[in-house]
C-alpha positions in Angstrom: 67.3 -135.0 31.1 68.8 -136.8 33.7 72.7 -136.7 35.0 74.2 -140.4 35.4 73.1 -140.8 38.6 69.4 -139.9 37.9 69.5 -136.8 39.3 67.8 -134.2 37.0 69.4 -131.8 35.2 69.0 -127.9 35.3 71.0 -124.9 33.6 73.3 -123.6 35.7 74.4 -126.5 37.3 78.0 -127.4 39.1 78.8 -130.5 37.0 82.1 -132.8 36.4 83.0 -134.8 33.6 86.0 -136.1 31.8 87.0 -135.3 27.9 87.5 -137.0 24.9 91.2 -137.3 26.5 90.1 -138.4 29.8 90.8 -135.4 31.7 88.6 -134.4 34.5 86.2 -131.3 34.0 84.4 -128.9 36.3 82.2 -126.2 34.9 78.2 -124.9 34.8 75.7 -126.7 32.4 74.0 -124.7 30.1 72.1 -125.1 26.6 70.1 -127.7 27.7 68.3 -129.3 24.4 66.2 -132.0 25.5 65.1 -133.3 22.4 68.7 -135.1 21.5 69.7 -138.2 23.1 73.2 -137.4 22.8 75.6 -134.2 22.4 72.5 -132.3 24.4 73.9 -129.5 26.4 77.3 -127.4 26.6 79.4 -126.5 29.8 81.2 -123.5 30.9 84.7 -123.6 32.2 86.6 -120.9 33.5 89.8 -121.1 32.1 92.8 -118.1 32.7 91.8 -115.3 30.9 88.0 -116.6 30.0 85.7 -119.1 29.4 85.9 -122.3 27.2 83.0 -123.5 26.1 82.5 -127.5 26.1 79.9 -128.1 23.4 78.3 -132.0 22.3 78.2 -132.9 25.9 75.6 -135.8 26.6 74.2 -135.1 30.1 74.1 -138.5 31.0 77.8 -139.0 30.6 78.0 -135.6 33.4 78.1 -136.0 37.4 76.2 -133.0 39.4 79.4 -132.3 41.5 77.9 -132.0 45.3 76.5 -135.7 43.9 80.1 -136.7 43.2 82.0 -134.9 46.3 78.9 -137.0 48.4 79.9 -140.0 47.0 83.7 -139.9 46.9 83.3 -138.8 51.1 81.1 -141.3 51.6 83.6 -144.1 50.0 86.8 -143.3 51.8 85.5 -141.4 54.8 85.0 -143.3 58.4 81.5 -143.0 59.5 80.9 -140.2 62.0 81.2 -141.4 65.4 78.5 -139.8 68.0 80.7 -138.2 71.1 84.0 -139.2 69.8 86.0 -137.4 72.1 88.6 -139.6 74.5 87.8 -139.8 77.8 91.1 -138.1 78.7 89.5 -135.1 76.8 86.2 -135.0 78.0 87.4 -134.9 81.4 89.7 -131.9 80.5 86.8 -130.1 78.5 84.6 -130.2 81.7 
């Protein structure tokens, strides 16, 4: 069972997805069943006062969330520039 990027999928995993609605979810995979296609695991969210549990979620529909923070960085962050510093403060560090 693989997550939408190909990554594979373990229990107890940091994962984000959206709902039948659209809204954005964060929560821990669990009840992997491998043997379905679709509606094949469940995910934990901590809600106030306890836990909901998100049941007839299709892995492949889920992003591991490290995967996802990487990639949303990596779109609208400048590359890191090696010894960025301004001269004015590299003179003053010294």
């Amino acid at each position: 069972m693989h997550y939408k990027n190909g990554r594979q999928a373990n229990e107890g995993d940091p994962v984000l997805l959206k709902d039948y609605t659209g809204k954005v979810i964060t929560g821990t995979m669990h009840s992997l069943n491998p043997g379905s296609e679709s509606c094949n695991a469940s995910v934990a969210v901590v809600v106030p006062g306890g836990v909901n549990q998100f049941t007839c979620v299709t892995v492949g529909q889920c992003f591991y969330a490290e995967d996802a923070f990487n990639a949303i960085e990596a779109d609208i962050l400048p590359p890191p520039v090696a010894d960025a510093l301004p001269v004015a403060e590299e003179q003053s560090a010294q």
